[in-house]
N, C-alpha and C positions, 0 to 999 in steps of 0.2 A: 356654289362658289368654285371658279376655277383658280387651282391652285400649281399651276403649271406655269402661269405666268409670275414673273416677280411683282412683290407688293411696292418695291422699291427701285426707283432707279439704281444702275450701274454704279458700283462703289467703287473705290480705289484703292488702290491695296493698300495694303499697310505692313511695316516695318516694324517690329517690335523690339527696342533696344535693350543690354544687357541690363538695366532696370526696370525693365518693363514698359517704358515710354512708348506708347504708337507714336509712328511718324507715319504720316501719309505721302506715299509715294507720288505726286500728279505733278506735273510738269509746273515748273517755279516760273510765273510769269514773267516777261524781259524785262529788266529794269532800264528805263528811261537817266536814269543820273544813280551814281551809289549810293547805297544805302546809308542815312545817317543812326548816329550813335548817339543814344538817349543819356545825354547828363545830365542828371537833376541837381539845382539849383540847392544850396546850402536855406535851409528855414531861417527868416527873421530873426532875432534876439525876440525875447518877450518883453517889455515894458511895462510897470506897472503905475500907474498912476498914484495919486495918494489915497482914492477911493479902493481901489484894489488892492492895495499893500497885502503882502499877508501878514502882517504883524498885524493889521486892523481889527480889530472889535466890532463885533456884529452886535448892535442892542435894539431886540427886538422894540415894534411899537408899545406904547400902554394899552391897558384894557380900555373899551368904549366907557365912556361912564355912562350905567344904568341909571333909569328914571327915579328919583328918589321914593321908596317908599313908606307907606303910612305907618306911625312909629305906637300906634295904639296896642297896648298889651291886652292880651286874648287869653283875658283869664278866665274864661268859659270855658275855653277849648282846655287850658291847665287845670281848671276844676274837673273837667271832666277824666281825664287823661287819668289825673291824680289817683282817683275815684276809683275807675277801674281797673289800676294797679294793684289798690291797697283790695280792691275786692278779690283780684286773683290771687294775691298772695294771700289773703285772707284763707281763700280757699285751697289753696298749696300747701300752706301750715296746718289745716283741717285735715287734710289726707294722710299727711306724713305722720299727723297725731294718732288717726283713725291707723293707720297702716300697722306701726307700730305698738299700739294695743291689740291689733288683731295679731300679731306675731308673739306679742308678753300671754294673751292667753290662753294660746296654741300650746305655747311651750309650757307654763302650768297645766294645762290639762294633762297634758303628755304626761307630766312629771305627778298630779297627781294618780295617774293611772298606774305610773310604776310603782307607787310605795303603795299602795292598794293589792296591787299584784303581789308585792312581797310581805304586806302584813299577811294577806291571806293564805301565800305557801307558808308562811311560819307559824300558823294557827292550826290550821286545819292538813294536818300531813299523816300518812302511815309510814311507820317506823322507828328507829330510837329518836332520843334527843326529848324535849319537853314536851314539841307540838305531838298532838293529835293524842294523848293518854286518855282526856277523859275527867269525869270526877267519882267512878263508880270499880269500885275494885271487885273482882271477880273470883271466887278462890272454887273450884272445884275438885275433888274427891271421888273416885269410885273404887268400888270396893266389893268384891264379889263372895259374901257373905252366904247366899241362899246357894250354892253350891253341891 
């Protein structure tokens, strides 16, 4: 690609005003009669009808009316419904049962293993106090006679 030639026609210079505005320098066409001067016309008043008020009240349409329907009670579908309510919570009330007896006898076990533990350090111990004496009293003597 040559790039020696311009991509662009001849541009015109341009004037940059103390706000930054380009102004394009190109000679200003003659004018035929002066220029007019744009005065815009003052807007209508608004008017509002009685349907446009704005005081007026928007009330929306009614609902369609739906097909009437069949007024038969579906006490199959409530038996059944019923049914497997009372069976889950049957089963809900079973667990919390079960749940809680396996926690009451957790915690007895535990607790009979502590007084287990401590009847047995107070039974069987060496040293003073009552545990651990015995029922057989022992009195030894020596005495070096053959001398």
């Amino acid at each position: 690609m040559d790039r020696t030639t311009p991509q662009q026609p001849f541009a015109a210079p341009v004037h940059h005003g103390p706000d930054g505005t380009p102004y394009y320098l190109t000679p200003a066409p003659t004018l035929t009669a002066p220029p007019a001067i744009y005065h815009p016309t003052a807007p209508a008043p608004a008017t509002y009808g009685p349907a446009l008020a704005p005081t007026a009240v928007y009330l929306p349409a009614p609902p369609p009316a739906t097909a009437p329907t069949s007024q038969r009670d579906p006490w199959p579908a409530r038996l059944l419904a019923g049914g497997v309510a009372l069976g889950a919570g049957g089963l809900g009330v079973g667990y919390a049962v079960q749940a809680v007896a396996a926690a009451a006898g957790s915690i007895g076990g535990l607790a009979a293993l502590g007084v287990g533990a401590y009847a047995l350090a107070k039974t069987t111990g060496s040293g003073g106090g009552r545990g651990g004496q015995g029922a057989v009293n022992v009195n030894v003597t020596v005495s070096n006679r053959n001398r």
